[in-house]
N, C-alpha and C positions, 0 to 999 in steps of 0.2 A: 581101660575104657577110654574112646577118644569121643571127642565130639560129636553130634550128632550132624549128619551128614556126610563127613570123610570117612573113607576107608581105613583097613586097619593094616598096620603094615608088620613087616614082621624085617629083623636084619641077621644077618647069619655072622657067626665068625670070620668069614675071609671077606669083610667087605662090601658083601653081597646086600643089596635091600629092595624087596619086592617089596612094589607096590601094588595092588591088587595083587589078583593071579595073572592077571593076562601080561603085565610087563615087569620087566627086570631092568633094574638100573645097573650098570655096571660103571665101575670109577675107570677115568679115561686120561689120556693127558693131551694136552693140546697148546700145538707150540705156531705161534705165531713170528710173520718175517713182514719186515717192512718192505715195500713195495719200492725200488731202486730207484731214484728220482731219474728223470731224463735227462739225456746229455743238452747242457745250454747253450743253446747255438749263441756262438761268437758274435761281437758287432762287425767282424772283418767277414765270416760270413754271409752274418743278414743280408752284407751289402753285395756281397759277391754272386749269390746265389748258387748256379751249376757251374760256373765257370772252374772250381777247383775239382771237379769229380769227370767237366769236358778236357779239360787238360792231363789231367791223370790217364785220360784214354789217350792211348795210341793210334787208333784211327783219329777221332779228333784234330789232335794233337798234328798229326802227319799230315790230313787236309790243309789246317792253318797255315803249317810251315810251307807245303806244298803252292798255296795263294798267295802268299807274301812272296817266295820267288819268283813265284810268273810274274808277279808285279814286277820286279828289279829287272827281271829280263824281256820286257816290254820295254821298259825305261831304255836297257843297255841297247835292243835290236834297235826301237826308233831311234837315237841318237847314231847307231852305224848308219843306218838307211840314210839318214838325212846328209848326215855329212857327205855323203857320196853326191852330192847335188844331182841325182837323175831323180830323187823321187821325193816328192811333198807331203806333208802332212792334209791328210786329205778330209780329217775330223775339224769343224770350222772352230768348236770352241777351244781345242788344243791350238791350232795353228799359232796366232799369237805367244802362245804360252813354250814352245820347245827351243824358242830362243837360249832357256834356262833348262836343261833334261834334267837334272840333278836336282835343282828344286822342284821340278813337276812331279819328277818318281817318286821325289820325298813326298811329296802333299797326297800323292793318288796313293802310299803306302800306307801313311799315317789313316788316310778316309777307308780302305778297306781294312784296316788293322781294327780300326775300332768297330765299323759295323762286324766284324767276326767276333769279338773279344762280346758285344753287346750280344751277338747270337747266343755265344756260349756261357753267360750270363744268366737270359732268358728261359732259356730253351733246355728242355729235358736232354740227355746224352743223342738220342737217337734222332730226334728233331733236328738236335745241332749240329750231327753229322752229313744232313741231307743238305741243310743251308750252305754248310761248310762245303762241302761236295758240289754243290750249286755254285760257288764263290771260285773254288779250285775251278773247274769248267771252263764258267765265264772267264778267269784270268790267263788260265793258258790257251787261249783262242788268240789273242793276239800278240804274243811271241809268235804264235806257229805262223799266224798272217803275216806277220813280217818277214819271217825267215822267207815264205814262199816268195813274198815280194823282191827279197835282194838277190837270191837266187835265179828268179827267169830276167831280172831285170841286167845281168852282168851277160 
């Protein structure tokens, strides 16, 4: 006799124990797993942001390399050009400044080194490739200007 209000139950040899008629319980096992903590981004990270996932890409990676040499070969072409005394530095703020080619290509290498290295920093891979792209561009525009210049000028 059970209490007044609850059903009566009934349990079988294997386990089994209805409650009512309408449900059966059956024993179950249940295995639980801890959920993997996440990987903890580095403080070398934090600070780095995309720049190690834009470098790891090969396009990236080959724009970057690709603007730092037009840089040098800007540097090298205006120092031929010049020294040939037929043609001047026709940019007013360089004028003053290619007295010294070696320190200017240094300083214009260093200032687009870091606006690129800040792109791929910033900037998601695909972003970075476009600025990077934009960079490459802009810097081999004027090697090619100069080559054309020493060339019709001889």
């Amino acid at each position: 006799m059970g209490i007044t209000g609850q059903s009566k139950t009934s349990t079988t040899g294997r386990a089994r124990a209805t409650v009512d008629r309408l449900h059966a319980v059956y024993p179950a096992r249940v295995e639980l797993e801890v959920d993997p903590q996440p990987p903890r981004i580095s403080a070398f990270r934090r600070h780095t942001g995309n720049l190690m996932d834009n470098l790891a890409n090969r396009g990236s990676l080959s724009l970057f390399v690709g603007a730092m040499l037009c840089q040098v070969a800007d540097t090298v072409t205006t120092a031929v050009a010049l020294s040939g005394h037929a043609l001047y530095e026709a940019n007013g703020f360089m004028r003053a400044a290619v007295t010294q080619p070696a320190t200017v290509g240094a300083l214009k290498l260093l200032a687009i080194m870091l606006v690129c290295v800040l792109a791929m920093m910033r900037l998601p891979a695909r972003h970075a490739r476009l600025a990077l792209t934009l960079a490459f561009a802009i810097s081999l525009f004027a090697p090619l200007q100069n080559i054309v210049q020493i060339a019709t000028t001889r």
